[in-house]
N, C-alpha and C positions, 0 to 999 in steps of 0.2 A: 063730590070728588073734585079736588085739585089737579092740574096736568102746569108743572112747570116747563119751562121750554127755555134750554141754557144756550144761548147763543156764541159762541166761541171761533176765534181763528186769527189768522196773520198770514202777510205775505200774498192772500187773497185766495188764503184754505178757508170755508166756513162749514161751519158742521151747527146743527141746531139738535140738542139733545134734550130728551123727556126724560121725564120721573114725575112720578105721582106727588103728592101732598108730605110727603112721608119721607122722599128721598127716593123711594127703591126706583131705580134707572129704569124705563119701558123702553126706550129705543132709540133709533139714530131717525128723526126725520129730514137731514137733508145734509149730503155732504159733497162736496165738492170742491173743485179748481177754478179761482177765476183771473186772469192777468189781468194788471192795470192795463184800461183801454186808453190812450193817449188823448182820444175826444174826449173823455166824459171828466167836468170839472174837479169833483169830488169819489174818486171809483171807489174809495171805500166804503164811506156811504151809502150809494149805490147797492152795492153788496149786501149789507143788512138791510135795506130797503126791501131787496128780492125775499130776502129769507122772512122778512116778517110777511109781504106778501105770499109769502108760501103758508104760515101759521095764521093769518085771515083764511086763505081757502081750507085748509085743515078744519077750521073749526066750525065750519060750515057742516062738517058731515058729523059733527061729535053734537050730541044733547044738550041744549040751552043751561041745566042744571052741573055741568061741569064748566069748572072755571080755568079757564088758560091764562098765563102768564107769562108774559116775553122776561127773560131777564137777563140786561147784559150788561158789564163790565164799564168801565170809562170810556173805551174807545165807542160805544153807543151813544153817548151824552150829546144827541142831537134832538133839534125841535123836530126835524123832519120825521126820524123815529118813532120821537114821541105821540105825533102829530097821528101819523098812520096809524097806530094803533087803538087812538084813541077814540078815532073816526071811523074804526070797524065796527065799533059799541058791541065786540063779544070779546076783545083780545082784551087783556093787560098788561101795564107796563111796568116793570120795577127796575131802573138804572140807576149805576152809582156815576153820582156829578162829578163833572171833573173841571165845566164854568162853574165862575159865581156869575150870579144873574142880577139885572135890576129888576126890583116889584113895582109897581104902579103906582105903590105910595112913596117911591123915591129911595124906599132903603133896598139891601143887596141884602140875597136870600142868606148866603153865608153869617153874616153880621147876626141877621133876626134869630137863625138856629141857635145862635154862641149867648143869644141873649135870654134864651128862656129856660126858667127849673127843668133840670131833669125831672122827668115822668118816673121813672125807676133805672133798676142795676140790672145789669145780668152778665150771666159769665158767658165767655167764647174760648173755644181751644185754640188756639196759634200754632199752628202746627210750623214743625221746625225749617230753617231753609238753608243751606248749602253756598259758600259764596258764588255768583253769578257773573261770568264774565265774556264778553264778545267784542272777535276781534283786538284783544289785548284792553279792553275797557273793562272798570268793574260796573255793572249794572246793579247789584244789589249785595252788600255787602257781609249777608247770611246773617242770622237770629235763633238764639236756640227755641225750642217749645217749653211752650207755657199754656195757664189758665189766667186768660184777660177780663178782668172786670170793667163793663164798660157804663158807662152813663147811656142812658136814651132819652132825646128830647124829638120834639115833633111840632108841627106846623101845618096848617092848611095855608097854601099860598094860590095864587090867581097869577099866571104864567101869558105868556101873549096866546095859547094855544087851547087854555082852560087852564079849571081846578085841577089842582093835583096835592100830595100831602107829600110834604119832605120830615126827612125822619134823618138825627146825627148821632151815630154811635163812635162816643169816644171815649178810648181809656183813659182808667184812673192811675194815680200812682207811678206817674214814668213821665218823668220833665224832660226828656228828649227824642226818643223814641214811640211813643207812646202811637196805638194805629186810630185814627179820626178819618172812619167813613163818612161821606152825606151821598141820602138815594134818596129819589124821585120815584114816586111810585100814582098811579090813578086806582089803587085799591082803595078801599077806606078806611080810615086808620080815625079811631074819636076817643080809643083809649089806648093803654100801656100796655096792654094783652096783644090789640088788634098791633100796633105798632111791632112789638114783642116777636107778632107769628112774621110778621112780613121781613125783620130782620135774619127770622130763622129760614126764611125763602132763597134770601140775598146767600145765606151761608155754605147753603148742600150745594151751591156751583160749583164749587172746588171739587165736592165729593164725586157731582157727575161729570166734572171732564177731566178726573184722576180714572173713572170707570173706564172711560170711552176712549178718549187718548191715548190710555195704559195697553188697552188690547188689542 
C-alpha cells in the first residue's frame, strides 16, 4: 500500500493531506497557523521542515511494507526538505523543481533532462482556470480544459545530498503555452511505467487539496 502525503499552504497555513495509492483522500494529518517568526532566517522553510518532521514520526507507527511519500509543490524545492526526508530512510520524496541545479560533472540538471529521448507519451487532464488576479495584478491569466499529451523523459542524477531521479513532463504541440514540469523524487524510477506511476503521484495533489480545501 501507498500513503501519499500532500503538503500544501501560504501565508503560514499548512495542512499535510493523505490519500492512499489510488487517490481516495484518508485524512488531514496536520493543520494549522503559523506566523513568520522574525528570528528564524528562512520561516517558511521551517514550516515544512515541522511538517515532514511530523510525517517521519507518523511513519514510525505505520508497517515497514507501506510506502509514504512527501509531495510538495515548488515552494518545497529545498535541499533542506529533501535532505530530511531522505535521512529518515522510511519517508519519500517527490517535489516539483523550481532551481536549476549544477551536477558534479559540470552540466545543469535542467539542460541534461531537455537533452534526452523521451521514454514515452501520456495524456493529462488540464483542468480549466479562471483569470486570477490580486490586489489589481493579474496573477494567471486563465486557460480553458483540455487533454495534454505530454512527453516523459527521466534521469538518475547524484545531487550534493544523494541519488535521486528527475523525471520532465512536457507538452507537445503548443509553441507557447505549452505546461513543462521537472520533479525530483528518491523513489526509483529505471523504467517509463515506474516514471509513469510517480508522475501520476505528482498529479492527485490537485485532486486532494480540491477535497480538503473545498470542505
Amino acid at each position: 500500500m501507498s500513503v501519499l502525503l500532500y503538503q500544501g499552504g501560504s501565508s503560514g497555513v499548512i495542512q499535510i493531506s493523505a490519500s492512499d495509492g489510488l487517490g481516495l483522500p484518508l485524512g488531514v494529518l496536520r493543520n494549522g497557523f503559523a506566523p513568520s517568526d522574525p528570528e528564524v532566517e528562512h520561516p517558511n522553510r521551517q514550516r515544512w521542515l515541522d511538517a515532514v518532521d511530523d510525517v517521519v514520526e507518523c511513519a514510525k507507527e505505520i508497517r515497514r511494507s507501506t510506502r509514504m511519500v512527501v509531495v510538495i509543490d515548488r515552494e518545497g524545492d529545498s535541499q533542506h526538505i529533501m535532505e530530511r526526508c531522505m535521512r529518515s530512510q522510511r519517508v519519500d520524496i517527490l517535489v516539483r523543481v523550481r532551481h536549476d541545479r549544477n551536477l558534479p560533472n559540470g552540466k545543469k540538471l535542467f539542460t541534461v533532462l531537455k537533452n534526452r529521448r523521451p521514454a514515452g507519451t501520456m495524456e493529462v487532464p488540464v483542468a480549466r482556470l479562471s483569470l486570477r488576479s490580486k490586489s489589481g495584478r493579474v496573477r494567471h491569466k486563465g486557460r480553458q480544459g483540455r487533454r495534454a499529451l505530454m512527453e516523459i523523459r527521466f534521469a538518475s542524477v547524484t545531487l550534493d545530498w544523494g541519488p535521486m531521479t528527475a523525471i520532465e513532463v512536457r507538452e507537445t504541440g503548443r509553441k507557447s503555452d505549452g505546461l513543462t514540469w521537472i520533479l525530483l523524487t528518491s523513489l526509483p524510477v529505471q523504467t517509463f511505467e515506474e516514471a509513469n506511476d510517480v508522475v501520476g503521484d505528482y498529479l492527485q495533489r490537485w485532486r486532494i487539496e480540491d477535497f480538503f480545501f473545498g470542505s
